[in-house]
C-alpha positions in Angstrom: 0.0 0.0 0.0 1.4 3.5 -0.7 0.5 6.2 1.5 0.9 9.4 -1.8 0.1 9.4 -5.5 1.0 11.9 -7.9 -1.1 11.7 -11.3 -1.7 13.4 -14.3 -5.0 12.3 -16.4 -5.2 13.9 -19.8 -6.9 14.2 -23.0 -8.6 17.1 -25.7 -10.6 20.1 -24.2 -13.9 19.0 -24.1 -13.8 15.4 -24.3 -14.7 15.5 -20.4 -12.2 15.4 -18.4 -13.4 17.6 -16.2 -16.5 15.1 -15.1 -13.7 12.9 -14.6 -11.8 15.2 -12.2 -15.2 15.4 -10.9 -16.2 12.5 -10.7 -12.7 10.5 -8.7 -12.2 14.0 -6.4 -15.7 13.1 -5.1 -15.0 9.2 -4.5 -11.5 10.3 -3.3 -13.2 13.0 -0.6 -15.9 10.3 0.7 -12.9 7.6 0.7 -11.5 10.4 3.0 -8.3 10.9 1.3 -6.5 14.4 0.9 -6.4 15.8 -2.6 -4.6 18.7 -4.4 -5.5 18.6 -8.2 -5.1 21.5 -10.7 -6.7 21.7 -14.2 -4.6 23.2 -17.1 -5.9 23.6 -20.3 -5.3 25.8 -23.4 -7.5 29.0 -24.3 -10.1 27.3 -26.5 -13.1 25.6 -25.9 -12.5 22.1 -27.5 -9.4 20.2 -29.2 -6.4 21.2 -27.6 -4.7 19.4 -25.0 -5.6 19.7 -21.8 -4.9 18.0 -18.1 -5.5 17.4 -14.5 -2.1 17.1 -12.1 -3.4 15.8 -8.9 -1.5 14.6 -5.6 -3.7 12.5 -3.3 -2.6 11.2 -0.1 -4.0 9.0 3.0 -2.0 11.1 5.9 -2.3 14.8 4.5 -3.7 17.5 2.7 -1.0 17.8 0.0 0.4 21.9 -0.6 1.8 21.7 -3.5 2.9 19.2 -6.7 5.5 17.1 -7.6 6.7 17.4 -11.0 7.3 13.8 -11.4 4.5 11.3 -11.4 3.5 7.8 -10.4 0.6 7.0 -12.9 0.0 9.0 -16.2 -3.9 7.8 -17.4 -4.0 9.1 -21.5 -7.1 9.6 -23.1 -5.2 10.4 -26.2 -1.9 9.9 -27.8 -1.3 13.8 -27.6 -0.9 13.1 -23.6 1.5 10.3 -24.0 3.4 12.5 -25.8 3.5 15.6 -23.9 3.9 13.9 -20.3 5.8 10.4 -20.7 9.0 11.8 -19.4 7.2 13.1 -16.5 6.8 9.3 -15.2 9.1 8.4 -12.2 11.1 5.1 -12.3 8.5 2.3 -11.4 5.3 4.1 -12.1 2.2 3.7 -14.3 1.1 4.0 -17.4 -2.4 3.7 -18.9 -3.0 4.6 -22.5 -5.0 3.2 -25.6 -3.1 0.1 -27.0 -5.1 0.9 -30.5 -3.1 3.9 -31.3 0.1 2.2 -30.5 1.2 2.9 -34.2 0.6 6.9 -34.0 3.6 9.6 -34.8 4.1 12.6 -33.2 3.7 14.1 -36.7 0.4 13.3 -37.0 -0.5 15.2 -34.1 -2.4 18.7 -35.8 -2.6 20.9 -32.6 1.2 20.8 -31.3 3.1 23.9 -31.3 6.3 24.0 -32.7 8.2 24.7 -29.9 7.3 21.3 -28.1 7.4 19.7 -31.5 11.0 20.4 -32.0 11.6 19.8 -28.3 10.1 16.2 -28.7 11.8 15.3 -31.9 15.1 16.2 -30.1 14.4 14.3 -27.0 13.3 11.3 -29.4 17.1 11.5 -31.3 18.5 11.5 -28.1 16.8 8.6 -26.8 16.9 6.5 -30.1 13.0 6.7 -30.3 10.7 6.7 -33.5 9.0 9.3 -32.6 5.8 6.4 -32.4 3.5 5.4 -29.5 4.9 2.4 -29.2 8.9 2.7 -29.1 7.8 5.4 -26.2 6.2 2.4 -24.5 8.8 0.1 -25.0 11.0 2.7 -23.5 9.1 3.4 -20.4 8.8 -0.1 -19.8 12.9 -1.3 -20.7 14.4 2.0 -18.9 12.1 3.0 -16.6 10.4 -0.5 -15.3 7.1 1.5 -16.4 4.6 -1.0 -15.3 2.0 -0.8 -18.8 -1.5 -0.7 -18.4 -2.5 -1.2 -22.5 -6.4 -1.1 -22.6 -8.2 -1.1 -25.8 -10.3 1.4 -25.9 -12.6 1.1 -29.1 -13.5 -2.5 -27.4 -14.6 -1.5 -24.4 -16.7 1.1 -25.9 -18.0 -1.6 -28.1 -19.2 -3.8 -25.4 -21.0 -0.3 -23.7 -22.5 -0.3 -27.0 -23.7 -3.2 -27.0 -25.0 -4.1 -23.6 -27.2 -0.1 -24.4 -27.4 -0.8 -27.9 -26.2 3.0 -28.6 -24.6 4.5 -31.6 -20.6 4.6 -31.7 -20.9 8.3 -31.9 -22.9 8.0 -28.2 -20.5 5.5 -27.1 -17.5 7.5 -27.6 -18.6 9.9 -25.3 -17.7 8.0 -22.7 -13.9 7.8 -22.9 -13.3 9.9 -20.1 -14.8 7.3 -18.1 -12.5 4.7 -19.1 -9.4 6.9 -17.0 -12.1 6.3 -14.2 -12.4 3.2 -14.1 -8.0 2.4 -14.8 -7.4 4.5 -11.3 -10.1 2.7 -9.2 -9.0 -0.4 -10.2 -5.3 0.6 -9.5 -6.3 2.4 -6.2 -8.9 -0.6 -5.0 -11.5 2.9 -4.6 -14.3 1.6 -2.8 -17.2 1.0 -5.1 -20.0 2.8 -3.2 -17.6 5.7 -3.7 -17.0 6.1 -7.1 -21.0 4.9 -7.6 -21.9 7.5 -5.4 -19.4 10.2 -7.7 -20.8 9.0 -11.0 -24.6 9.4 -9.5 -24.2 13.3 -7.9 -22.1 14.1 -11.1 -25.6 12.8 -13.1 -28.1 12.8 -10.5 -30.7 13.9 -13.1 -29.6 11.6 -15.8 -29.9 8.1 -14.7 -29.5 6.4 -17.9 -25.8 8.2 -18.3 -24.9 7.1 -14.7 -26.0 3.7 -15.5 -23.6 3.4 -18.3 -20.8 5.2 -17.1 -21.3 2.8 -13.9 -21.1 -0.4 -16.0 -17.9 0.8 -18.2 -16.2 1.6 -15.1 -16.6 -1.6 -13.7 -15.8 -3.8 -16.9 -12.2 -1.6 -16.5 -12.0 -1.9 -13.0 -12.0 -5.8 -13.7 -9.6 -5.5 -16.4 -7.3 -3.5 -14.5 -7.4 -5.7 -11.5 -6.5 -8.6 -13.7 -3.7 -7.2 -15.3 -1.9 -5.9 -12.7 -3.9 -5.9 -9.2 -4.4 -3.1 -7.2 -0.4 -1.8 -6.7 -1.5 1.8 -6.0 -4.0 0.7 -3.0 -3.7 3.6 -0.5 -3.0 3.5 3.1 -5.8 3.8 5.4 -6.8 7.4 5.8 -6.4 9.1 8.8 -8.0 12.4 7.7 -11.6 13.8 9.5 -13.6 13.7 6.7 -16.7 14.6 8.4 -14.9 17.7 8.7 -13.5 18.3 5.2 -15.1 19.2 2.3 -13.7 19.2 -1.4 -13.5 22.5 -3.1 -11.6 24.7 -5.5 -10.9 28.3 -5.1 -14.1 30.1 -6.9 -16.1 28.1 -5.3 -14.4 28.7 -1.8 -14.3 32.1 -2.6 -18.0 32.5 -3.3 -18.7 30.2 -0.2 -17.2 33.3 1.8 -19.0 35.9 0.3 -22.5 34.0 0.7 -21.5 33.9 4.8 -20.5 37.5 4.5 -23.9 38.3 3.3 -23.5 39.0 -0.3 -26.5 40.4 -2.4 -25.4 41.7 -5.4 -22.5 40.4 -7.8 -21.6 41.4 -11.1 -19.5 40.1 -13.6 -18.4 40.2 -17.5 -17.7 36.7 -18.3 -13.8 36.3 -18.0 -11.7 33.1 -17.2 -10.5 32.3 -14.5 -13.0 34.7 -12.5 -16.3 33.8 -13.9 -16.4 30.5 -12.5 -17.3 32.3 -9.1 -20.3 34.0 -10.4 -21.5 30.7 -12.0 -21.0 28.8 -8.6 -23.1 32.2 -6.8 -26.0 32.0 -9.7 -25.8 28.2 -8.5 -26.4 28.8 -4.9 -28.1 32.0 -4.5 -30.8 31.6 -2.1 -34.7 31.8 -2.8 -35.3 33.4 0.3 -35.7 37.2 0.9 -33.0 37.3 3.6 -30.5 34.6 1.0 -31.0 36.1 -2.3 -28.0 37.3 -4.5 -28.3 39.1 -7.2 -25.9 38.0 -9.9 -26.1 40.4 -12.8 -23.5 39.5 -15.7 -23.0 43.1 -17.6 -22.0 43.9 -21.0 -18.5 45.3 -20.0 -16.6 45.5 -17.2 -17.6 49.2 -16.7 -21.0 48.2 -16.4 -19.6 45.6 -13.9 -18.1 48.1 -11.6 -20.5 51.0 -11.6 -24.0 48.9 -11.3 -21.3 47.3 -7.8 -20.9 50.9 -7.3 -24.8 51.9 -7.4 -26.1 48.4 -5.5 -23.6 49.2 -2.3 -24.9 53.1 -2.5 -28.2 51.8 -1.6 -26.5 49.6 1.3 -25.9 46.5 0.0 -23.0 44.2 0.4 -21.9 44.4 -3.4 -19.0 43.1 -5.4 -17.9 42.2 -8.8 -15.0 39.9 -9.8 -13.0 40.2 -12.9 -9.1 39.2 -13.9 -6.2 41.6 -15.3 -8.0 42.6 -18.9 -11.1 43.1 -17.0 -9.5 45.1 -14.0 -7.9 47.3 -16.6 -11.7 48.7 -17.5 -12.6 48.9 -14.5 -10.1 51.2 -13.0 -12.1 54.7 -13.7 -15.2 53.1 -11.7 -12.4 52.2 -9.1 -11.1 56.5 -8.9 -15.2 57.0 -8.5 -15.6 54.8 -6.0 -13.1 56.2 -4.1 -13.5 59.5 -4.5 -17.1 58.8 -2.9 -16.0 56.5 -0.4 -18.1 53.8 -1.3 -17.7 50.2 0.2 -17.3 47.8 -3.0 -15.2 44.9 -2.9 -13.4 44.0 -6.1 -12.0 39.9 -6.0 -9.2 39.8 -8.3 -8.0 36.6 -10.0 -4.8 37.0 -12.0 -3.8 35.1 -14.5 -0.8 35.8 -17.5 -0.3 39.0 -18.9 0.0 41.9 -20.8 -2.8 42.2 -22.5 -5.1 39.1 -23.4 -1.3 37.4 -22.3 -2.1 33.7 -21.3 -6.1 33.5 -20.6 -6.4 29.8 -18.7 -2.7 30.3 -17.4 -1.6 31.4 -13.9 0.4 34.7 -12.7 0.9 36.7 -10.2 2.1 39.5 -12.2 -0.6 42.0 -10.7 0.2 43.3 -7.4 1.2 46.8 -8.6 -1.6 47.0 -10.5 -4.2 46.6 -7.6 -2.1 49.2 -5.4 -1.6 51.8 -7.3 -3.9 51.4 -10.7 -6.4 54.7 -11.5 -5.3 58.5 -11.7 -4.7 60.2 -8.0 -4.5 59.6 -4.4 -7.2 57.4 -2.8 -7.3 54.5 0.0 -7.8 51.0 -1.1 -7.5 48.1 1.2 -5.7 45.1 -0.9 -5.3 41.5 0.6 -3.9 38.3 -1.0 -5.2 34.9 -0.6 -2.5 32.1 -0.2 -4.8 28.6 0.3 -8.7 27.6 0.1 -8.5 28.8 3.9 -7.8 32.2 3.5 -9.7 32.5 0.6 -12.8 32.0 2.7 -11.8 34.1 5.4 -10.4 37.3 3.1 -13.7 37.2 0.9 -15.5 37.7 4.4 -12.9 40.0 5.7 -13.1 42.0 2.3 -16.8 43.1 3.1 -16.0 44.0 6.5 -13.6 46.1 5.8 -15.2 48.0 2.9 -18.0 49.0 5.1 -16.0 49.6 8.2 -13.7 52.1 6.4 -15.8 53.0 3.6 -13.4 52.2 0.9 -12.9 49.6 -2.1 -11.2 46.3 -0.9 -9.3 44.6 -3.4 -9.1 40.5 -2.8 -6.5 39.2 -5.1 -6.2 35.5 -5.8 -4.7 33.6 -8.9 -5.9 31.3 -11.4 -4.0 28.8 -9.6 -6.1 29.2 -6.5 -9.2 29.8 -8.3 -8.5 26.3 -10.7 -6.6 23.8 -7.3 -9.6 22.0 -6.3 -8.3 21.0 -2.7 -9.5 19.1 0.7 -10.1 21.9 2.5 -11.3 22.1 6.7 -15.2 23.2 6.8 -15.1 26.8 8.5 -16.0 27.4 12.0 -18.6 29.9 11.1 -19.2 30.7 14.7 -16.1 32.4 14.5 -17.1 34.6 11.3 -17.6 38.2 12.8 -19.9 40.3 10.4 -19.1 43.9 10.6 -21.1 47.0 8.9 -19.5 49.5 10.3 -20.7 53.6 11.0 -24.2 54.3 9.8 -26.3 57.0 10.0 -28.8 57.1 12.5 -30.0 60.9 11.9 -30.4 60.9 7.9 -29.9 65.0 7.8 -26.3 64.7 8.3 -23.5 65.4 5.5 -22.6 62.7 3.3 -18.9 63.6 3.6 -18.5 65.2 7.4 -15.5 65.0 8.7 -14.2 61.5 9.4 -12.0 60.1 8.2 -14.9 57.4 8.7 -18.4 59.3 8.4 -21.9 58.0 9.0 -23.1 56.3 5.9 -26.4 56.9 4.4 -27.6 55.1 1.7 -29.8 56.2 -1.3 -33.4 55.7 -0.5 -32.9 57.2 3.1 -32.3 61.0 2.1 -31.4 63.0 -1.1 -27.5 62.3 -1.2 -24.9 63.6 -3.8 -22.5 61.9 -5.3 -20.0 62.9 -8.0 -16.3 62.2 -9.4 -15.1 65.8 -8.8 -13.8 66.9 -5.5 -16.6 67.8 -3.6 -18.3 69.2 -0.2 -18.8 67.9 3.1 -22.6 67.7 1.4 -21.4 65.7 -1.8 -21.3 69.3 -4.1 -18.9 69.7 -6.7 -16.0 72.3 -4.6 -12.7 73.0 -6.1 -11.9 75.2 -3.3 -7.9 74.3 -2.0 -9.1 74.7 1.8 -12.1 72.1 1.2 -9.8 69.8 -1.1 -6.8 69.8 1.7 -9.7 68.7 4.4 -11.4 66.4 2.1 -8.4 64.4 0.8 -6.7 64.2 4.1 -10.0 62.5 5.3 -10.0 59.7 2.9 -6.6 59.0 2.8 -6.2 59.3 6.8 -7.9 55.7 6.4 -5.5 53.8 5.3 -3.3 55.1 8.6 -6.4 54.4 11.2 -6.8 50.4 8.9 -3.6 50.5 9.9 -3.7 50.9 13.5 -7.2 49.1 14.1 -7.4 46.2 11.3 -8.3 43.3 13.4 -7.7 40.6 10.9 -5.6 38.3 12.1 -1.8 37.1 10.3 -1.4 40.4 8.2 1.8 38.7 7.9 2.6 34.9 9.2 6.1 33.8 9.5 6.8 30.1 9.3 10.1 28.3 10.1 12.7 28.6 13.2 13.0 32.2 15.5 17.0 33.2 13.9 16.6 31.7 10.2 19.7 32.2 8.0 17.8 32.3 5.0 14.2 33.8 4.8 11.8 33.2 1.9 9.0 35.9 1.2 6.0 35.3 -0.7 2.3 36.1 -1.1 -0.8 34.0 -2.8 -0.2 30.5 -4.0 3.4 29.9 -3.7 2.7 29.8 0.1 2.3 26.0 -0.7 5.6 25.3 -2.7 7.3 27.6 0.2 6.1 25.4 3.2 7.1 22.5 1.6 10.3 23.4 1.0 11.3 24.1 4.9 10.2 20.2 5.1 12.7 19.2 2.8 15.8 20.8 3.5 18.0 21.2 6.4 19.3 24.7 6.5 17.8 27.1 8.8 14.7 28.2 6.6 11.8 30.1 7.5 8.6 31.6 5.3 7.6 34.9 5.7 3.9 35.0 3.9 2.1 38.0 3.1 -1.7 38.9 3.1 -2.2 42.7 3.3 -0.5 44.7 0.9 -2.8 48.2 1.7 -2.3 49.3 4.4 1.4 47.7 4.4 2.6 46.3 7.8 5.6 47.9 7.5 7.3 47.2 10.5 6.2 43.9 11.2 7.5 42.6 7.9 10.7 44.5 8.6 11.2 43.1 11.6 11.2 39.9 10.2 13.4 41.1 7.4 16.4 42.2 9.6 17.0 38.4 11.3 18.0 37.0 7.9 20.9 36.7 6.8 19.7 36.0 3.5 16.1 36.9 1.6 14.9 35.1 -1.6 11.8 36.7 -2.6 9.3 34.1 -4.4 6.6 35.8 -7.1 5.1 34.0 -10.2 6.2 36.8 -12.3 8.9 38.3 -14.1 9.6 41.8 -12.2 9.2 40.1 -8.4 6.7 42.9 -7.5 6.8 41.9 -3.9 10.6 42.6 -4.0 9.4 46.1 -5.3 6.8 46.7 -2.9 8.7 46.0 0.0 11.5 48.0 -0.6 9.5 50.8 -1.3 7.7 50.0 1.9 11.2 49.0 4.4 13.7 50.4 2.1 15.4 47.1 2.0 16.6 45.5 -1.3 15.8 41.7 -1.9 18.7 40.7 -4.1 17.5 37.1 -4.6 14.8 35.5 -6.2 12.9 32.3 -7.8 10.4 33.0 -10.1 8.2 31.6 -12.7 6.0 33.0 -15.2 5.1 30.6 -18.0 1.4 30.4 -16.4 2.4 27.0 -14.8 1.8 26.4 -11.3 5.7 26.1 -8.9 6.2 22.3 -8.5 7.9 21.5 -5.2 10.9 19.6 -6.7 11.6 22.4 -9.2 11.1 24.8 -6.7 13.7 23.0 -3.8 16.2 22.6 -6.3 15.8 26.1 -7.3 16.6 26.9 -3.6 19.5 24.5 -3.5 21.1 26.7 -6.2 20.4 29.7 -4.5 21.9 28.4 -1.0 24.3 26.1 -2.1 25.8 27.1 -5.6 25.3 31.2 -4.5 22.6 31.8 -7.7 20.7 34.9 -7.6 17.4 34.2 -9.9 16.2 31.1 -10.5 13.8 30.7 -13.7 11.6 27.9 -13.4 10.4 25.8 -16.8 8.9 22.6 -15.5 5.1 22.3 -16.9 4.2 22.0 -21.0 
């Protein structure tokens, strides 16, 4: 029995591999084992390859991904191709014996890049570039252990025992990866029944005949080879887990913070959030959201803008392209001080960059984005946990200080679909902050945090000019000297008075010789890491950016005898931030911006360099 697997199941966008994902993260969760799986797939809605990388183990709730796998499950010869060399020595392989003749060439949607990069990793194994001499080399030099199934026959029996059309039949292909990993796992049946029924619970039929393919491969699987892959017996709570990936966590934590009104422009990786909200919106008067998807992202920000006016707990979520629209709304709503919360998913840039891939590339850009001086409160999400906690947080502190909140995550996040603790919501303190109990007040009086009225209650002005106490349109200096000391004195009394707990979290032994700082989703690769190797290591993880906690961070800062920052980017705009912030420079740094999540071999060895071999930027590559 083996107590962690690392797996990658591929196959073509849209040939549903996300129902698979589905339907084994589901059977894994009621097994009570702890996953961490992340989807990759290319910017178009069918053909192109696409893949899940999962880690599932019986002790833990993995943090991060091994490069290197134990069982690769192909629903196409375009997977064997991009991922064979990702198998370990002694690991799995389960692929489609009938395509065993396929080329490489033959393969339409490869880029050249990874063309050329196979061709020359095939002349430097002595490979014919075929299915089958990759097979044969797995299983001579790498004791591979082959799991050859023929697809087109088991399909033929499905359609047989139905009597459905071959077109119907090959539908079901996905399911055939479901059935090669519970054999190989022993999943309990009840389990993986119990996934194929919730994933279909309105289409009996379709579970019926997923149900019986999955079986007929479980039996052939079994008879092949057993069940080598049989995990250890769980020692997770699962009664107190649940199975979820970022957007979903996220919009779990706005629901609990009272959410009732979201907009949106559909935008990947963001708009799965709104989808999950429009999903679970109550029917209730005291549950329902609103979830309005706009033409634009203007419209996205200012109809946020005009719901929280009226005193409702209002946001809109959106990634980099969308964010750039939305930036004028953003000067507006500050300028009025109006509590909207913005989440933030980033993914690769400039421009439409890399749509489905993951970055962090946009720190800057939520500090300092729109014309002018005004407060904006900006935390980062590092895990499902925090997710859940800053998307309640965010509201709270809109309202208390009457400003925008920007939550940034990252496609990462928002795509890891991750065994994750069930919140405490007894401990989830709901906070609406100063409102107006005598409506004949000014609007603007002086603050910095004033009573809020909200339209419907009393006339109210509102404008983007510098205004009056009273909301009018006033360009005199005095009145623009009192007015923009008020708002911007926020950010100094969030500063003082922000109860949110682990502004910054340090990890790791009290004198460490080498300190790591990070923010968002390499939190996981980082913790890892001071696991793994001996030196004195510690992890200094960030989650408020606005108002910066200068001096804790620098006190932090000054123990080290070294700093390596860590930023999915290319510029390291942490390493930026904080020295603007400290005035200390962070002369080393691993980074990665290919849109590929960090993978925790990579990512140690990268530190090894750094600490051992006295690098001073480490590029990481691994991912296709």
């Amino acid at each position: 029995m083996v107590e962690k697997i690392d797996m990658i199941l591929g196959g073509a966008q849209g040939a549903g591999l996300e129902t698979t994902t589905q339907i084994l993260s589901s059977a894994f969760a009621s097994s009570g084992l702890g996953v961490l799986s992340d989807r990759e797939y290319y910017s178009n809605i069918k053909g192109r390859h696409s893949y899940v990388h999962a880690e599932v183990s019986s002790g833990t709730v993995p943090r991060s991904l091994n490069s290197k796998i134990d069982l690769l499950g192909c629903m196409d010869a375009e997977t064997l191709f991009t991922h064979f060399l990702d198998l370990k020595e002694e690991s799995y392989l389960v692929y489609d014996v009938s395509i065993s003749e396929k080329k490489q060439e033959k393969i339409k949607s490869f880029e050249d890049p990874l063309r050329e990069r196979l061709e020359k990793k095939f002349d430097e194994l002595g490979l014919e570039g075929t299915i089958d001499s990759i097979v044969r080399f797995l299983e001579e030099e790498k004791n591979v252990t082959i799991i050859d199934l023929d697809f087109p026959s088991i399909l033929a029996e499905l359609q047989d025992q139905y009597e459905i059309s071959s077109s119907q039949a090959s539908r079901y292909v996905s399911s055939i990866l479901i059935g090669a990993v519970s054999g190989l796992m022993d999943l309990e049946t009840k389990s993986v029944k119990q996934g194929v029924n919730d994933k279909f619970e309105d289409k009996q039929k379709i579970a019926e005949q997923n149900i019986f393919l999955i079986e007929n491969v479980v039996k052939q699987v079994k008879e092949k080879v057993g069940t080598p892959l049989k995990m250890d017996d769980p020692s997770l709570e699962k009664d107190k887990k649940m199975m979820v990936n970022g957007n979903q966590v996220t919009g779990m934590g706005k629901i609990v913070a009272g959410l009732r009104f979201q907009s949106y422009y559909p935008i990947t990786p963001a708009a799965d959030e709104s989808f999950f909200l429009e999903e679970n919106a109550g029917e209730s008067e005291e549950e329902n959201i609103l979830v309005f998807q706009t033409e634009d992202e203007i419209a996205a920000i200012t109809s946020c803008i005009g719901a929280a006016l009226t005193g409702t707990r209002s946001a809109t979520a959106t990634s980099g392209p969308g964010f750039a629209l939305m930036v004028e709304g953003l000067g507006w709503a500050g300028m009025n001080e109006v509590p909207i919360v913005i989440t933030y998913y980033q993914r690769g840039g400039p421009s439409t960059g890399l749509p489905t891939r993951g970055s962090q590339e946009d720190l800057t850009n939520a500090l300092f984005s729109s014309h002018g001086d005004f407060p904006r409160i900006v935390l980062a999400s590092g895990d499902h946990g925090e997710a859940f906690l800053d998307a309640v947080e965010s509201f709270n502190l809109a309202e208390k200080y009457q400003t925008p909140v920007i939550h940034l995550l990252d496609k990462y996040l928002a795509n890891f679909t991750k065994t994750t603790d069930i919140p405490d919501l007894e401990r989830i303190k709901i906070e609406r902050g100063k409102k107006a109990e005598d409506t004949d007040i000014k609007r603007f009086a002086d603050g910095p945090i004033s009573p809020r009225i909200s339209l419907g209650d009393e006339v109210i002005w509102n404008t983007g000019s510098e205004h009056s106490p009273k909301g009018h349109v006033m360009e005199d200096p005095e009145n623009r000297i009192k007015m923009h000391e008020k708002r911007m004195d926020k950010l100094e009394l969030a500063d003082k008075n922000m109860e949110m707990p682990e502004r910054v979290k340090y990890y790791g032994p009290e004198d460490p010789e080498y300190l790591l700082v990070g923010w968002g989703s390499v939190k996981g690769p980082a913790l890892d890491s001071l696991e793994s190797l001996d030196e004195r290591i510690g992890y200094l993880h960030l989650r408020v950016f606005s108002p910066f906690p200068s001096e804790e961070v620098l006190s932090y800062l000054e123990k080290a005898d070294k700093i390596i920052s860590l930023e999915h980017s290319y510029s390291v705009k942490i390493s930026r931030v904080i020295r603007m912030e400290t005035g200390i420079s962070i002369d080393n740094e691993v980074v990665k911006f290919t849109g590929r999540p960090m993978y925790r071999d990579e990512f140690i060895e990268a530190l090894k360099n750094i600490i051992e071999a006295g690098s001073q930027r480490e590029v990481l590559r691994h991912g296709p």
